[in-house]
C-alpha positions in Angstrom: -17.3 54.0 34.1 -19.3 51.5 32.9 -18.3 49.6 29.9 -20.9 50.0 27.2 -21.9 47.6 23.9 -19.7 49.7 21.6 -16.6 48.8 23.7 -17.7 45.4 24.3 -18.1 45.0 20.4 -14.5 45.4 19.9 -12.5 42.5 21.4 -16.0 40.4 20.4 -15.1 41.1 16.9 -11.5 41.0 17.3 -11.7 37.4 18.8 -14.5 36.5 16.0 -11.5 37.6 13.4 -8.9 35.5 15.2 -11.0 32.6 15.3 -11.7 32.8 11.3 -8.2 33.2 10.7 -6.9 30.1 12.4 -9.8 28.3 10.7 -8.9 29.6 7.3 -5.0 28.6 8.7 -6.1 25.1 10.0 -8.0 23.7 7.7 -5.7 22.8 4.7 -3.2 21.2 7.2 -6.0 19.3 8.7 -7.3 17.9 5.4 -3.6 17.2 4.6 -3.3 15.1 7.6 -6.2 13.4 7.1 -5.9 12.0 3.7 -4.3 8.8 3.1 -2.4 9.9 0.2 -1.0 13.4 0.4 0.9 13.0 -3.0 -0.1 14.3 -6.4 -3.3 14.0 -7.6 -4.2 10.5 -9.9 -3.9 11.1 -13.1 -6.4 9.8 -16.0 -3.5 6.7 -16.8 -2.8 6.4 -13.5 -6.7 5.2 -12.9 -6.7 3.3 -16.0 -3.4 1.3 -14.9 -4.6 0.9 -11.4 -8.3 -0.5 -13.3 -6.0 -3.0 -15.4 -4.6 -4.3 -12.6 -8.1 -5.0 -10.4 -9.4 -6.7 -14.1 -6.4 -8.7 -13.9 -6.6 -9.9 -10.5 -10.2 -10.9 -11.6 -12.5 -8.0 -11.0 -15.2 -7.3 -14.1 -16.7 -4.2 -13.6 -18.8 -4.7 -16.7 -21.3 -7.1 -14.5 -22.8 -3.5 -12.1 -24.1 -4.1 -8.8 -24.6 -7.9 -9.4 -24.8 -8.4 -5.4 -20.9 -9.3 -4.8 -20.0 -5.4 -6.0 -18.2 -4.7 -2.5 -16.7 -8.1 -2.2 -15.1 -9.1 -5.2 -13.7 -5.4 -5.7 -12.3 -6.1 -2.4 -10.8 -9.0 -3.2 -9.0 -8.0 -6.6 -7.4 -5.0 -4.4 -6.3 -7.6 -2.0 -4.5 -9.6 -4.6 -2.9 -6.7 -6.5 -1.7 -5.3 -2.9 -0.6 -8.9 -2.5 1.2 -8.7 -5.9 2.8 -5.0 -5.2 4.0 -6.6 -1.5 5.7 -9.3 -3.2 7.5 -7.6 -5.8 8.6 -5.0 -3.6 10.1 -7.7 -1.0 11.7 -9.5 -4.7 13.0 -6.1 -5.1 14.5 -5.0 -1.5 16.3 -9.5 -1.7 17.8 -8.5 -4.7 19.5 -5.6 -3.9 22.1 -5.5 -1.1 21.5 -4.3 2.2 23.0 -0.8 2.5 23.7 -1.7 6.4 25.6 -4.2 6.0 28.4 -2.7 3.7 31.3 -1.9 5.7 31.4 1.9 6.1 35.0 3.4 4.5 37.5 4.3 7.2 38.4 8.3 6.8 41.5 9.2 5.7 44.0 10.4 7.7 
């Protein structure tokens, strides 16, 4: 017998549904794995802390596009990821290595 469009149709639209599906399924992991920062959303002090720090470091976003927009944003993130490094190694020297600590011998 020969096979005719209406059976044909089936496992076209069957595959067509599977397809959607692992589309639908594969999407949110994808977008997960791509972004850098799969944490919480920032929050409106969050921004503003993170801003402070940049002004700090000597960014002024009050001057626009004044030609050096790219580069001296660029470099106020360096210095405050600069600052965050060292007070995170100031941080991990003052508290004592966990692997060096003898381990406790188990009772007998």
């Amino acid at each position: 017998m020969k096979p005719t469009n209406a059976t044909r149709a089936i496992p076209r639209s069957f595959i067509t549904t599977i397809a959607s599906m692992a589309l639908v399924i594969a999407a949110p992991w994808a977008h997960a794995q791509a972004s850098p920062d799969s944490g919480h959303p920032l929050t409106r002090a969050e921004v503003m802390h993170e801003l402070e720090e940049l002004e700090a470091a000597g960014y002024n976003p009050s001057l626009g596009d004044d030609g050096q927009y790219p580069s001296d944003i660029q470099e106020a993130e360096r210095k405050v990821a600069a600052m965050h490094a060292a007070e995170k190694s100031a941080l991990m020297q003052t508290q004592p290595d966990m692997q060096a600590m003898p381990t406790p011998m188990p009772m007998q």
